[in-house]
Backbone as JSON, one array per atom type, in Angstrom:
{
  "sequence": "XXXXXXXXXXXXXXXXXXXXXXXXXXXXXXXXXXXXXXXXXXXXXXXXXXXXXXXXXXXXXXXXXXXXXXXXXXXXXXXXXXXXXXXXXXXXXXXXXXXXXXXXXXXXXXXXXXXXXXXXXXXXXXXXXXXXXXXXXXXXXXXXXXXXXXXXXXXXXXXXXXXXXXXXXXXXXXXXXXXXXXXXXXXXXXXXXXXXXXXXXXXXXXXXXXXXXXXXXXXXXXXXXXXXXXXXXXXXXXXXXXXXXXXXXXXX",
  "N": [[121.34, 87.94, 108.95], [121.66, 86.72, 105.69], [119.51, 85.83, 103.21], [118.1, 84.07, 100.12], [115.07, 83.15, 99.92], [113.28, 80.12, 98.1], [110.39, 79.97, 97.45], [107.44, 78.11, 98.45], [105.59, 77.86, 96.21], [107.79, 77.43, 93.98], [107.6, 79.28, 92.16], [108.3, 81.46, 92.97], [110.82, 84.57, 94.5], [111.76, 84.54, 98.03], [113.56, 87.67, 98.99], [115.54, 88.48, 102.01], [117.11, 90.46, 104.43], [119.21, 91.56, 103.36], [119.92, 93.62, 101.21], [120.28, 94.74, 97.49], [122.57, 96.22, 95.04], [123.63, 98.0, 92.86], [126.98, 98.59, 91.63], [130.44, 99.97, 90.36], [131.52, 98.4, 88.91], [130.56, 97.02, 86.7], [128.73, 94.97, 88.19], [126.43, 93.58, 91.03], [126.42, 94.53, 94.39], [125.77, 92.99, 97.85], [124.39, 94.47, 100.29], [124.2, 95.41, 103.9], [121.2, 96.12, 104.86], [120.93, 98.37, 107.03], [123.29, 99.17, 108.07], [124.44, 99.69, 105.29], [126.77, 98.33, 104.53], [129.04, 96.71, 102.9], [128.38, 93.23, 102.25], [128.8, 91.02, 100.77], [130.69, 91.38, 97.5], [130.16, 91.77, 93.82], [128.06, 89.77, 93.84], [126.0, 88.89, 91.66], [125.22, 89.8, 88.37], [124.99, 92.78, 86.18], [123.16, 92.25, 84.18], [121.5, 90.3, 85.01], [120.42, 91.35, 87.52], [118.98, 93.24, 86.29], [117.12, 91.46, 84.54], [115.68, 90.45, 86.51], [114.39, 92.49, 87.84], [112.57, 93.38, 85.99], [110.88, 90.74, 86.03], [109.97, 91.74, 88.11], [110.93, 90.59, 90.36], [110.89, 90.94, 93.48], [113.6, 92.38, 95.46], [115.27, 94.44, 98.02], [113.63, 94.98, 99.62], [112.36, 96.7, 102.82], [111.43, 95.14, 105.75], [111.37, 95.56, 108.14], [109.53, 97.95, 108.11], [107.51, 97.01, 106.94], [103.55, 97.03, 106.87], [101.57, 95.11, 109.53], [100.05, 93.32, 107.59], [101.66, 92.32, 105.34], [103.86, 91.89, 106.35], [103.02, 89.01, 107.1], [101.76, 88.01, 104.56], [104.18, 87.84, 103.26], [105.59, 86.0, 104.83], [104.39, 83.42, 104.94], [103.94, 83.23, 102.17], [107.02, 81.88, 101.86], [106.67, 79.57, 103.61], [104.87, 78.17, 102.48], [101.95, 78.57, 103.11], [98.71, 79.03, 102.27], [96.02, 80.31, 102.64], [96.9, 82.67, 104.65], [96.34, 83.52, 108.0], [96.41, 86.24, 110.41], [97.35, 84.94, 113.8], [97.8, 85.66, 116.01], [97.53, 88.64, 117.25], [98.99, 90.27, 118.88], [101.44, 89.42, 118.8], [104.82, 90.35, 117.98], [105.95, 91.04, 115.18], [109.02, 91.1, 113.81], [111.68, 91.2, 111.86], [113.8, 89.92, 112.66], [112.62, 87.64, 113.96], [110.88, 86.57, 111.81], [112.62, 86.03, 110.55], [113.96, 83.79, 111.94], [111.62, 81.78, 111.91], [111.61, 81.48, 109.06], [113.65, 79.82, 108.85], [113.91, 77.17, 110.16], [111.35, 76.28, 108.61], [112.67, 75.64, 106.43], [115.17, 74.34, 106.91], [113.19, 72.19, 108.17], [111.93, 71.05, 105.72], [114.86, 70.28, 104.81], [115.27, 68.2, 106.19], [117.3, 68.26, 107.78], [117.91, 68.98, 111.7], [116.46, 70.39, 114.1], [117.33, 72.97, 116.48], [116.85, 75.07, 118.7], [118.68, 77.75, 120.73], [118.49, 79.8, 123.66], [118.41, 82.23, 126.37], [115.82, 81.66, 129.1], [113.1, 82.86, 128.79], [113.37, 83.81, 126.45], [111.58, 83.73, 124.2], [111.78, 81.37, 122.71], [109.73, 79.8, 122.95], [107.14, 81.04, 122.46], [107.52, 81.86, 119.88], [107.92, 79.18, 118.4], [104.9, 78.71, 118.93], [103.59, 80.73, 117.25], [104.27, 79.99, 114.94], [103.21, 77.65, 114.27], [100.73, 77.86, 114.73], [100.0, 79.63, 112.68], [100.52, 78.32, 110.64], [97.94, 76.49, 111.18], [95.97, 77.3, 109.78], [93.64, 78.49, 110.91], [91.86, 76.38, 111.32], [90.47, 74.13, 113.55], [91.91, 72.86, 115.27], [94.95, 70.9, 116.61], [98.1, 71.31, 116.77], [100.5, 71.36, 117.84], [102.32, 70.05, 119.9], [103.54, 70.49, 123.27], [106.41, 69.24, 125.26], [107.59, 69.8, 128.69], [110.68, 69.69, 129.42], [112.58, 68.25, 131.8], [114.6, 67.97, 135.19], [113.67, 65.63, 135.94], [112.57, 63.85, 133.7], [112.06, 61.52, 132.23], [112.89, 59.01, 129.73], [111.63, 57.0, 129.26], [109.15, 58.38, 129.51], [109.94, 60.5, 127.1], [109.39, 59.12, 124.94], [106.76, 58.31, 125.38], [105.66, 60.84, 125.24], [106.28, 60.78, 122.54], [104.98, 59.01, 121.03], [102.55, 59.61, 121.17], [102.4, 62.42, 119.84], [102.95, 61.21, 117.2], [100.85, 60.22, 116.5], [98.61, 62.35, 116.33], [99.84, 63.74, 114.56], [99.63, 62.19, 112.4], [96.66, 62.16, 111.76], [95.98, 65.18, 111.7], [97.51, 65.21, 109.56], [96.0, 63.95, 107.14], [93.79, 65.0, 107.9], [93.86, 67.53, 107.92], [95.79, 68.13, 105.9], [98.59, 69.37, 106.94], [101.45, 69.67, 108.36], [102.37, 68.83, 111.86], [104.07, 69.83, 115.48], [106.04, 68.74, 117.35], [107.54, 69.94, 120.45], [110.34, 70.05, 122.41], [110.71, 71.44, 125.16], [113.83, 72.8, 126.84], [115.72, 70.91, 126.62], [118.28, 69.84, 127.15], [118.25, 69.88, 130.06], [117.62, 66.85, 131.43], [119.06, 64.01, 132.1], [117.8, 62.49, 130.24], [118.91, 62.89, 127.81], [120.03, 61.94, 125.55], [118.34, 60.09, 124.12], [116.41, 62.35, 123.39], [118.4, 62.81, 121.6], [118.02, 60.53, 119.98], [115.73, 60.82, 118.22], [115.18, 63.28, 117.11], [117.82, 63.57, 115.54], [118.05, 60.54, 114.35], [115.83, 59.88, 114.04], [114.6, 58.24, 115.45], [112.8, 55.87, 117.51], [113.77, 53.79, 120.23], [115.13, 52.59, 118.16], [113.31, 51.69, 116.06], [111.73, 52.99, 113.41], [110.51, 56.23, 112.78], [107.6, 57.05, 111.39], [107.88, 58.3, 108.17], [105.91, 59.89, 106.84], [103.97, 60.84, 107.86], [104.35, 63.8, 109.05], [104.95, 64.75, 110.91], [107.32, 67.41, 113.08], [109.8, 67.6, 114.83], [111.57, 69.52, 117.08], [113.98, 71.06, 119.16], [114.56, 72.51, 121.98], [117.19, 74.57, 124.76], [118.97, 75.82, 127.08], [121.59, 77.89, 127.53], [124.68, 77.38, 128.37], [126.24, 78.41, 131.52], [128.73, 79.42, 133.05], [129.79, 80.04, 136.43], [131.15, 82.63, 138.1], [133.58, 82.49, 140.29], [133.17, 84.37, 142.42], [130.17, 84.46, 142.16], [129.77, 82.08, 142.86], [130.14, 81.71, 145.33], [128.35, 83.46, 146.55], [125.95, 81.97, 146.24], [126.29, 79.41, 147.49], [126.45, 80.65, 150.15], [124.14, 81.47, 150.8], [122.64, 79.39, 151.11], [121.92, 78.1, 148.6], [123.73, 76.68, 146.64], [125.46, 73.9, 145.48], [128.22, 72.37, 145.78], [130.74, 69.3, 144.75], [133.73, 68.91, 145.97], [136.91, 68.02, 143.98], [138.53, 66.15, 145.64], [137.08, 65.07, 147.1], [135.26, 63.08, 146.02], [135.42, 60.19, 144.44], [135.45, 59.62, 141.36]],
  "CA": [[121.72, 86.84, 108.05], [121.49, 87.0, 104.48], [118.87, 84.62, 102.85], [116.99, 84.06, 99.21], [114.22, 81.94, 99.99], [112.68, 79.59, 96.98], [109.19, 79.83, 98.13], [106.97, 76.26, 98.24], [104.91, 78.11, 95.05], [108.03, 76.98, 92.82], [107.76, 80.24, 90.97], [108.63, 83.07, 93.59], [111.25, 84.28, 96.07], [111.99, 85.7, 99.17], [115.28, 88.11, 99.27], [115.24, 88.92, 103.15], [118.5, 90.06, 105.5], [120.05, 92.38, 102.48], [119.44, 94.52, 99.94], [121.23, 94.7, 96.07], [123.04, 97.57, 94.92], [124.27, 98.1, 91.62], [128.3, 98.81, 91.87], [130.93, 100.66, 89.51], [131.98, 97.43, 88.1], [129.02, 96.28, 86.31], [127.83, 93.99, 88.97], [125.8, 93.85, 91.96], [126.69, 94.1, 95.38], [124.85, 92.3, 98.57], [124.29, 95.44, 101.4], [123.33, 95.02, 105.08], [120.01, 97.6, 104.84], [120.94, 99.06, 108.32], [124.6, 100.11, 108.1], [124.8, 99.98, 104.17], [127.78, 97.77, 104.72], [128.93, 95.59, 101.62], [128.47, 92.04, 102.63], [129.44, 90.69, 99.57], [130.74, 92.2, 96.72], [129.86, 91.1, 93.27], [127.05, 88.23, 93.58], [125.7, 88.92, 90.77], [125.95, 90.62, 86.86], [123.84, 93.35, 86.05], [121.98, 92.17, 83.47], [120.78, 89.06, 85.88], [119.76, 92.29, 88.05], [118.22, 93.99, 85.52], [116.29, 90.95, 84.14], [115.13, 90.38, 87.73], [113.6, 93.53, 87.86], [111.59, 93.15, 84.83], [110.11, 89.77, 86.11], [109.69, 92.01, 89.69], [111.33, 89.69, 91.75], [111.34, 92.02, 95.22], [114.02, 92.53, 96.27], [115.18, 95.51, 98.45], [112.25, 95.36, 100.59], [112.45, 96.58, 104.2], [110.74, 93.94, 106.23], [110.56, 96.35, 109.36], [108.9, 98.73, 107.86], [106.05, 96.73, 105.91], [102.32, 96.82, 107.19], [101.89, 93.17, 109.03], [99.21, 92.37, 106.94], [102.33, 92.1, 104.09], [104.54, 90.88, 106.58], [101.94, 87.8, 107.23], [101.95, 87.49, 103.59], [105.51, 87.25, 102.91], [105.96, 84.74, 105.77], [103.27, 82.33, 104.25], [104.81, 83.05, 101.25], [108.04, 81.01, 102.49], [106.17, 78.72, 104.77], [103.44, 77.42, 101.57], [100.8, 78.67, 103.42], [98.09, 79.42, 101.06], [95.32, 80.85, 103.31], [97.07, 83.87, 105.58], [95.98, 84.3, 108.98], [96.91, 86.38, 111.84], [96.72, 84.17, 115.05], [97.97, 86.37, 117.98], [97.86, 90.57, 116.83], [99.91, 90.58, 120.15], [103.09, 88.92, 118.73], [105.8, 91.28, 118.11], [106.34, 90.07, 114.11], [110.17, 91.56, 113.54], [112.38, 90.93, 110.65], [114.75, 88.34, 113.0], [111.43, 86.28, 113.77], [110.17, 85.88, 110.42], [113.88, 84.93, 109.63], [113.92, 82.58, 112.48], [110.48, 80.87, 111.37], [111.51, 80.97, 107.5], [114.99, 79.09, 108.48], [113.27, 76.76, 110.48], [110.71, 75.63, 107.7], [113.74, 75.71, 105.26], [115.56, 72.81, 108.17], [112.2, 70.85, 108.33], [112.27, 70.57, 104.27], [116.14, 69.33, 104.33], [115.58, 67.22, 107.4], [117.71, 68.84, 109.14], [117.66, 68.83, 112.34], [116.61, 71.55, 114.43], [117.57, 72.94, 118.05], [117.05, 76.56, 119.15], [119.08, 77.91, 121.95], [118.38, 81.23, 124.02], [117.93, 82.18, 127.77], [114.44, 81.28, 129.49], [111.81, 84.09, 128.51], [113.64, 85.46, 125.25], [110.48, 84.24, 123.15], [111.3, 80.43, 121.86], [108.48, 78.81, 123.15], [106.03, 81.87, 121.47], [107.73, 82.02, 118.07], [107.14, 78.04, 117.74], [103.81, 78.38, 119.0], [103.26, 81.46, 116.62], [104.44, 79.84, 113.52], [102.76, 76.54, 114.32], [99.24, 78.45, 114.49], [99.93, 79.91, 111.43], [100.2, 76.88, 109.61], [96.67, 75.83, 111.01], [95.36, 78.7, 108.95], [92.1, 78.52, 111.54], [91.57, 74.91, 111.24], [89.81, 73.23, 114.85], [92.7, 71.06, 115.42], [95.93, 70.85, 117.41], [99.08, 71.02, 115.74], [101.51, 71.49, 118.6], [102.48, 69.5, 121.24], [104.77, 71.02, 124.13], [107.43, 68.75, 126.55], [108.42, 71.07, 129.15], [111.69, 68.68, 130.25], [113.05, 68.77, 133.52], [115.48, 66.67, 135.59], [112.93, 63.71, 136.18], [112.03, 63.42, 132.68], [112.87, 59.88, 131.69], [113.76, 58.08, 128.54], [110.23, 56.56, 128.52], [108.37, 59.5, 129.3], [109.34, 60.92, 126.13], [109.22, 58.1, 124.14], [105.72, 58.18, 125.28], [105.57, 62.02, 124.18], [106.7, 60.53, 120.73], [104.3, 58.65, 120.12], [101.0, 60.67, 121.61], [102.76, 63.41, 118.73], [102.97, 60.92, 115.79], [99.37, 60.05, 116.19], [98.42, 63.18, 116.08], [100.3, 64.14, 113.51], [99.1, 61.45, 111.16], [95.43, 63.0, 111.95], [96.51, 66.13, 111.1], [98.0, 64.98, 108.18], [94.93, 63.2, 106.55], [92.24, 65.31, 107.86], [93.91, 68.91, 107.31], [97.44, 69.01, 105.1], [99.74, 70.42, 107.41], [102.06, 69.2, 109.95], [102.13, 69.18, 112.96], [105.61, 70.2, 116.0], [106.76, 68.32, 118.6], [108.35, 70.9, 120.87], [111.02, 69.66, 123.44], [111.49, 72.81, 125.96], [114.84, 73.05, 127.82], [115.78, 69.48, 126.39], [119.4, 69.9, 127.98], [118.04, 69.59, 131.51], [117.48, 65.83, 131.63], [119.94, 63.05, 131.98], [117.75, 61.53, 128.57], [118.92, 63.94, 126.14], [120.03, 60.86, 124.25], [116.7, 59.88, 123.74], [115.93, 63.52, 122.17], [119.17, 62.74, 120.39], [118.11, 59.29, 119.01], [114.39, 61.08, 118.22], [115.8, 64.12, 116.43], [118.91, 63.6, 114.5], [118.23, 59.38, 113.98], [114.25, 59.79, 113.46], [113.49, 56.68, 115.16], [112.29, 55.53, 118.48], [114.53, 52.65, 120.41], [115.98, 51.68, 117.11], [112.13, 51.93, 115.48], [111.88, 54.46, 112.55], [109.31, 56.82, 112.86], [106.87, 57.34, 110.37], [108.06, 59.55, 107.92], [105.1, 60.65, 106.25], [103.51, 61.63, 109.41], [103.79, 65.44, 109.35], [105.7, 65.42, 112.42], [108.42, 68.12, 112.77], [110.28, 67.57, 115.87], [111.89, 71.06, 117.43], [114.14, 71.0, 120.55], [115.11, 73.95, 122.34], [118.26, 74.39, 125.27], [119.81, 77.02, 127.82], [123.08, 78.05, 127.07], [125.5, 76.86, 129.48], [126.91, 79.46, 132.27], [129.78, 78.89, 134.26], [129.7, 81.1, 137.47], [132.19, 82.77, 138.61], [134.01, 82.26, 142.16], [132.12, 85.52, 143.76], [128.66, 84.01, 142.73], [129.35, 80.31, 143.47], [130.31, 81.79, 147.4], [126.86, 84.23, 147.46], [125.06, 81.02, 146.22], [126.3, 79.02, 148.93], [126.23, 81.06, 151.73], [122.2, 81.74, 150.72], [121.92, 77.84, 151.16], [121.4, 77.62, 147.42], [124.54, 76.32, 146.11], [125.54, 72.77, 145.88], [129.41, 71.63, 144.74], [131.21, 68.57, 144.94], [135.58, 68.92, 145.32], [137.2, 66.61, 143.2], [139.37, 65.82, 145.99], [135.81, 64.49, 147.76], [134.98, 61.55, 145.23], [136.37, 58.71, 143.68], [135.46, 59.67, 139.96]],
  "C": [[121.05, 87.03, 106.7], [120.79, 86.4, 103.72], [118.11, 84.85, 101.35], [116.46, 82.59, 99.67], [113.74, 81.34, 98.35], [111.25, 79.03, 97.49], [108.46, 78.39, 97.53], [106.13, 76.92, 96.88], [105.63, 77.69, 93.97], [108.07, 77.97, 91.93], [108.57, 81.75, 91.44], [109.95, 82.72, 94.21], [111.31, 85.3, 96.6], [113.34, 86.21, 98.98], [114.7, 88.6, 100.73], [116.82, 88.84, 103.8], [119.16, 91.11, 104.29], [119.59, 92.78, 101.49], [120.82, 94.41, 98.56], [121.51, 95.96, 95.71], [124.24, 97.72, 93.69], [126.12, 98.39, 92.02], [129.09, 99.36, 90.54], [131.96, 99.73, 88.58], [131.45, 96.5, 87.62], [128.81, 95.16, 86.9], [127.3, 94.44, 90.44], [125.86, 93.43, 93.08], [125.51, 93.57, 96.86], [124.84, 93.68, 99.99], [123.91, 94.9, 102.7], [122.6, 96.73, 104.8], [120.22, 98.41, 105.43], [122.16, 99.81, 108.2], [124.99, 100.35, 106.3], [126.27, 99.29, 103.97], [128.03, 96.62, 103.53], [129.31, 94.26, 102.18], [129.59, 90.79, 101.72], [129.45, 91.2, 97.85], [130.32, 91.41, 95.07], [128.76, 89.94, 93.0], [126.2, 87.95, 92.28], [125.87, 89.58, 89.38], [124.84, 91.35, 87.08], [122.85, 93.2, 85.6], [121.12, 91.09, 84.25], [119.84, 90.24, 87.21], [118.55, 93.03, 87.29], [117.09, 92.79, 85.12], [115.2, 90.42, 85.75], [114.17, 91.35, 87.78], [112.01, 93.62, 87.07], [110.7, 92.02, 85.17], [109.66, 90.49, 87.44], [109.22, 91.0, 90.35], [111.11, 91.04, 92.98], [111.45, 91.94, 95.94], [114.43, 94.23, 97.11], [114.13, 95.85, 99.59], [112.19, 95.64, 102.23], [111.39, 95.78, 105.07], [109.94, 94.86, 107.36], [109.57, 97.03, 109.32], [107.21, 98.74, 107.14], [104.79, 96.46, 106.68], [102.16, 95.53, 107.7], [100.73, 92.52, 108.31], [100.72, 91.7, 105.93], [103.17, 91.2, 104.72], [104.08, 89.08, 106.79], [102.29, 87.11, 105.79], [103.06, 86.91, 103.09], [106.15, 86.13, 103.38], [105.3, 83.83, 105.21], [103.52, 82.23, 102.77], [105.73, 81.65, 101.22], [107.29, 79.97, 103.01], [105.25, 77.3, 103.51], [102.37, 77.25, 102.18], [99.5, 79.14, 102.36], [96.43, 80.03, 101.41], [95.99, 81.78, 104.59], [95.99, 84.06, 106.76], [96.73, 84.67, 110.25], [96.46, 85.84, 113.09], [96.94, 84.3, 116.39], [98.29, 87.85, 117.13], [99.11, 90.83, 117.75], [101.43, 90.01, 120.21], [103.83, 89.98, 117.98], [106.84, 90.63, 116.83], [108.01, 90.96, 114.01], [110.98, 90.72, 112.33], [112.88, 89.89, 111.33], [113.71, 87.63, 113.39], [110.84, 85.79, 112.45], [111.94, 85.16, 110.05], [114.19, 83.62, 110.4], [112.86, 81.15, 111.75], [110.96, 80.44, 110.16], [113.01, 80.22, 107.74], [114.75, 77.86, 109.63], [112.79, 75.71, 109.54], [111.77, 74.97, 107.24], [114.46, 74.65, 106.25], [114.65, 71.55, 107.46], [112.08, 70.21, 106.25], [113.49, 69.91, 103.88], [115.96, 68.31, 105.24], [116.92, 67.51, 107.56], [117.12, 68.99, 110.46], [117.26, 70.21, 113.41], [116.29, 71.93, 116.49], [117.99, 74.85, 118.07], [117.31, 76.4, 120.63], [119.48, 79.71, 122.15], [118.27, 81.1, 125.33], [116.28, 82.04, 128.02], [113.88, 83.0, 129.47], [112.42, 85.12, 127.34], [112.7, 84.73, 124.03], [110.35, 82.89, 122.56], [110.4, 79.64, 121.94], [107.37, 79.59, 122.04], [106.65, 81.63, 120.34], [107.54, 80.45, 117.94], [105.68, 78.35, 118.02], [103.24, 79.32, 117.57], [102.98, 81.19, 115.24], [103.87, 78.59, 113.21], [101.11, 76.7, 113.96], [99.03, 78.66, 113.32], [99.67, 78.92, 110.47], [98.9, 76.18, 109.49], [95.77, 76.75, 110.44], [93.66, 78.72, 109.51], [91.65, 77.44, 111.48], [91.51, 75.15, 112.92], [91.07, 72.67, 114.79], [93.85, 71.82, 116.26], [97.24, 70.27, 116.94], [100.52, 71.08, 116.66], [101.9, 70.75, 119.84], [104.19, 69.93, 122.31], [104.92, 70.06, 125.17], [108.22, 69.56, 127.5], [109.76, 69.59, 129.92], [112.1, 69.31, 131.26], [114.14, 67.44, 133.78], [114.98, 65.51, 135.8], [112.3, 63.57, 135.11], [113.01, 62.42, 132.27], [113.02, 59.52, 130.49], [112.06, 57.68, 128.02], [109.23, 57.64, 128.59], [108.15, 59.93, 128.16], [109.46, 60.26, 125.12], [107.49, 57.82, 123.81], [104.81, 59.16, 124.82], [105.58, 61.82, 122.45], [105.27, 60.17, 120.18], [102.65, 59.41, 119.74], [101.34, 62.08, 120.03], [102.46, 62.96, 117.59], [101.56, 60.63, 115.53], [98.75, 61.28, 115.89], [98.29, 64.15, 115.13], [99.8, 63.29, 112.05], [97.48, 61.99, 110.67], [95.35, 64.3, 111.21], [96.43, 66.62, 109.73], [96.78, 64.72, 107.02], [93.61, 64.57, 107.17], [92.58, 67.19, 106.83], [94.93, 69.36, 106.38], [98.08, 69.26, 105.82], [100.35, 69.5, 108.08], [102.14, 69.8, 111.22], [103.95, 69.3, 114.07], [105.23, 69.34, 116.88], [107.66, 69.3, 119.61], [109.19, 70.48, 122.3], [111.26, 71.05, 124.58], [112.55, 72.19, 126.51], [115.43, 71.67, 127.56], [117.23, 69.07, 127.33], [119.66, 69.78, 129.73], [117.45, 67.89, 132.34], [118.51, 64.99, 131.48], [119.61, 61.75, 130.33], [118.01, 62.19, 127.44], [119.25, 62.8, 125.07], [119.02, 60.68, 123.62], [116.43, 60.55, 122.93], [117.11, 62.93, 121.24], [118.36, 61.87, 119.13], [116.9, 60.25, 118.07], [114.79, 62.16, 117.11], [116.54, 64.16, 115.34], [118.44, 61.93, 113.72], [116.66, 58.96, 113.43], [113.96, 58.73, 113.55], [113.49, 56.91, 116.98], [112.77, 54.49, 119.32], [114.6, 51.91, 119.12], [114.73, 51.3, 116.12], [112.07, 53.27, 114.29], [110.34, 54.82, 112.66], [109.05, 56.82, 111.7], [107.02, 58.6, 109.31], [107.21, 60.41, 106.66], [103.9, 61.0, 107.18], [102.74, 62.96, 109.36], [104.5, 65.54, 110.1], [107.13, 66.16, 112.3], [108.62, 68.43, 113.94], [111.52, 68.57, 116.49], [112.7, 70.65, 119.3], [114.8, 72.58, 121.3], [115.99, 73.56, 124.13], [118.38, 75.66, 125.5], [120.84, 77.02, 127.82], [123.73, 77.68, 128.48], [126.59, 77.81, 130.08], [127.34, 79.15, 133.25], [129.98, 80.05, 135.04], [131.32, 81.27, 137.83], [132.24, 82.83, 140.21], [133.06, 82.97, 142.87], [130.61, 84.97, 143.66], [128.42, 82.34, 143.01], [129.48, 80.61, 145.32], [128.79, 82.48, 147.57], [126.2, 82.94, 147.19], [125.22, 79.62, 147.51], [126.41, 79.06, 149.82], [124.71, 81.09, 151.76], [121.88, 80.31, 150.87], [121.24, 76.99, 149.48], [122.63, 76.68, 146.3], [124.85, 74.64, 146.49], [126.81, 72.62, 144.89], [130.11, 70.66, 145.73], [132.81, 68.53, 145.17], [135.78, 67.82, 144.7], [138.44, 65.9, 144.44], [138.38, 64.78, 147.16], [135.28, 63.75, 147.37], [135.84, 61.36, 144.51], [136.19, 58.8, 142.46], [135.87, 60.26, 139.06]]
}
């Protein structure tokens, strides 16, 4: 994905996801880095290239390839971190995680709403935790709070998650600058997803508006939805693991 960030400094940005490439009709086309593929043709004039240059904006930059001290930097860049630290060596920084994290932030600044969805163990629990650390740039404190949902998670449960978060977050807020996540895991596996709805998209609490100078930046994440086919709905219920209803077997 193709992105210029307008970093929280107000003076810089990020180009990340494509490279610029002069063209034979004095303007400048948008590349994918990897296949050299013209994304979009034209986006710009030359001389808006050329005067770019001169202020070295930079762009062009392979992400994969950069040292992660730089990549650290560039992310905190985007983020308005203003103290850089690495807070796990052992995370696996890649160009589509920093673009996840920096489109993310870039959400929590529009209020927008935000809901990542992947299979269980492809990484979204670590990349919030990753980018949540970051933000506490080594600060003592606790900036994350994880809901692992399930089918007996109730309505008030995480109502009562809400609020244990906004306190937190106000703390946070006042002692260190930053905000703080709310992280819903698997939110799609409870009969209260409303709840996350109201909490999420409506930013209030039974019809209560949350506090919206808080800090709190509320994150839900969801398993994609896989419809089995015939041959593994029969091995699942011959193994005693399967459970279906006919529609010709209730009244609804």
């Amino acid at each position: 994905h193709p992105y210029i960030f307008f970093n929280d400094d107000h003076t810089s940005m990020t180009f990340i996801g494509f490279h610029l490439k002069p063209n034979d009709q004095k303007g400048v086309d948008a590349i994918n880095p990897l296949t050299g593929e013209v994304i979009k043709r034209n986006i710009m004039t030359h001389e808006l290239y050329e005067g770019l240059k001169l202020q070295k904006v930079p762009f062009n930059i392979d992400f994969d390839h950069l040292p992660r001290a730089d990549k650290i930097e560039h992310l905190c860049s985007v983020l308005g971190i203003k103290w850089p630290i690495d807070p796990d060596e052992t995370y696996e920084l890649t160009t589509d995680n920093m673009l996840k994290m920096m489109a993310i932030h870039m959400r929590f600044r529009c209020g927008i709403p935000v809901i990542i969805m992947g299979e269980t163990g492809c990484g979204k629990t670590r990349l919030i935790k990753f980018m949540s650390e970051l933000r506490r740039c080594g600060a003592h404190a606790e900036n994350m709070k994880l809901v692992k949902v399930h089918g007996g998670t109730t309505s008030e449960m995480i109502y009562e998650k809400v609020k244990e978060a906004e306190t937190l977050a106000k703390a946070n807020k006042e002692n260190y600058s930053f905000d703080s996540v709310l992280f819903f895991d698997e939110a799609n596996t409870t009969e209260a997803i409303s709840s996350i709805k109201e909490i999420i998209c409506d930013k209030s609490v039974q019809g209560q508006q949350l506090c919206s100078q808080s800090g709190l930046q509320i994150i839900a994440a969801c398993n994609p939805y896989r419809k089995h086919t015939d041959k593994m709905i029969d091995r699942l219920e011959a193994s005693g693991l399967g459970y279906r209803v006919r529609a010709q077997e209730t009244e609804d």
